[in-house]
C-alpha angles and dihedrals in degrees: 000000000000121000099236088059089038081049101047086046099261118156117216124199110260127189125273093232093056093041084049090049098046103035098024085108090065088055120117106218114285092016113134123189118234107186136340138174135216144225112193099284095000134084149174130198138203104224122179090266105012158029121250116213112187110184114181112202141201125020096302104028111231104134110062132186106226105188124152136204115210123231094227089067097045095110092162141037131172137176147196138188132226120263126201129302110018106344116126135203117258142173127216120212114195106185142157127270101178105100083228113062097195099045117134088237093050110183119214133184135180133231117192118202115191123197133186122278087257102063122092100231091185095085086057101037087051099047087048100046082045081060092045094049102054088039089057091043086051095044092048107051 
């Protein structure tokens, strides 16, 4: 990971054993981390049923915001690719906050991840729309 992508808020790719070494803690029993990505001093994880945001706060931080997003609420999912000069790869999650899916006052929210121009975003972006879309069948029927 180099420090200018980590600076302009880029994620690079990180290796399941560190981020088992460093975020294991935040596991529920028989969860197992699939993939995860790091910003500097941030991360976040695919797990088998959630993602795991780690936001560490303040000049030291010490104090860090653990949150997570499960699979089974992502709806929604775009992408785009990084152009030429400056412009960086992101992924967009759109996913449901209400604890009832199928509640007539459904509640959504939005997470954007960017990456460096370097990183191949498809292999995410599909993984993540293959969620949504079994998610939307499942909600739908």
């Amino acid at each position: 990971m180099s420090l200018f992508g980590g600076i302009l808020g880029n994620y690079s790719e990180v290796s399941v054993q560190e981020l088992q070494n460093q975020y294991g803690a935040y596991l529920m029993p028989d969860e197992h981390i699939h993939m995860g990505f790091k910003l500097v001093r941030d991360a976040f994880i695919f797990t088998d049923d959630r993602l795991i945001l780690i936001d560490h706060q303040g000049v030291t931080g010490r104090k860090t915001r653990v949150a997570s997003i499960h699979l089974n609420s992502i709806y929604e999912v775009s992408m785009e690719t990084a152009g030429t000069g400056f412009d960086d790869s992101e992924i967009v999650i759109h996913y449901i906050t209400s604890p009832y899916h199928r509640a007539n006052n459904v509640q959504t929210a939005s997470y954007k991840f960017e990456f460096g121009k370097k990183m191949n975003v498809q292999p995410i972006y599909v993984t993540l729309m293959t969620i949504a879309s079994q998610n939307s069948k499942r909600l739908n029927s």
